[in-house]
C-alpha positions in Angstrom: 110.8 113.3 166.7 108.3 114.7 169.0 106.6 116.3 166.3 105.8 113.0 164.9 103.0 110.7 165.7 103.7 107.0 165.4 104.3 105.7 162.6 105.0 109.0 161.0 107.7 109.8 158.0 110.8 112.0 158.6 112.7 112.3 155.1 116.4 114.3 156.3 117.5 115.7 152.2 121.3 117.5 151.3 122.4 118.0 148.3 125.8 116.7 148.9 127.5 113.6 149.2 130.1 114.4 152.5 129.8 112.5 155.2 129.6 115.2 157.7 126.4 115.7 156.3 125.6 112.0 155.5 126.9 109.5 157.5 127.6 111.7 160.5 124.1 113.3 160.6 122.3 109.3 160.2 125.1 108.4 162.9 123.7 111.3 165.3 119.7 110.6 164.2 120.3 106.9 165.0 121.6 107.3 168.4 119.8 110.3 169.7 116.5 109.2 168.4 116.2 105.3 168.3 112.3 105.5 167.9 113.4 106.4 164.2 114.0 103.7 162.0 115.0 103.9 158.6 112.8 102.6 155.3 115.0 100.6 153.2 114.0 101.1 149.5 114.4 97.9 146.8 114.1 98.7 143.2 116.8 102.0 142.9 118.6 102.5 139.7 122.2 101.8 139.5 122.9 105.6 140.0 121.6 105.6 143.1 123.9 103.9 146.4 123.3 103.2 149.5 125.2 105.3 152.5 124.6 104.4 156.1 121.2 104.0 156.4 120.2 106.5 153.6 121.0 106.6 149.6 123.2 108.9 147.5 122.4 110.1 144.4 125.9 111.1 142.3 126.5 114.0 140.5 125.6 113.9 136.9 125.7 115.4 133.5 122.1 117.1 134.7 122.2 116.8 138.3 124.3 117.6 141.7 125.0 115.3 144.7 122.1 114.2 146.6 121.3 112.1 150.0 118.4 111.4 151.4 117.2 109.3 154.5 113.8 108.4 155.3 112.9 107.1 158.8 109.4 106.2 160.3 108.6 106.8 164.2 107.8 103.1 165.6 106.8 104.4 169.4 
């Protein structure tokens, strides 16, 4: 977060859906960094779900797991 100046974009990316990596990681980000909020997205196709704070992308025909969380530094 340091590294960031306000109003600056921090996207966290794994390709995998666990939520040791997900949810837990978002969990951690959120309370250790509360200058960090995330940027809700409108608009996703269906394939695409919301997880905590971030989205998951499901494995497909063409493609493996995927969540991603964007956050913007407010301070």
């Amino acid at each position: 977060s340091r590294v960031l100046k306000p109003g600056g974009i921090y996207v966290y990316s794994v390709c995998t859906f666990s939520n040791r990596e997900t949810v837990e990681i978002d969990n951690w980000i959120a309370e250790k960094y509360p200058e960090l909020e995330a940027i809700k997205i409108d608009g996703l196709p269906e394939s695409v779900i919301q997880k905590s704070r971030g989205y998951l992308v499901a494995p497909g025909e063409n493609n493996d797991s995927m969540y991603f969380l964007i956050l913007r530094k407010t301070l």
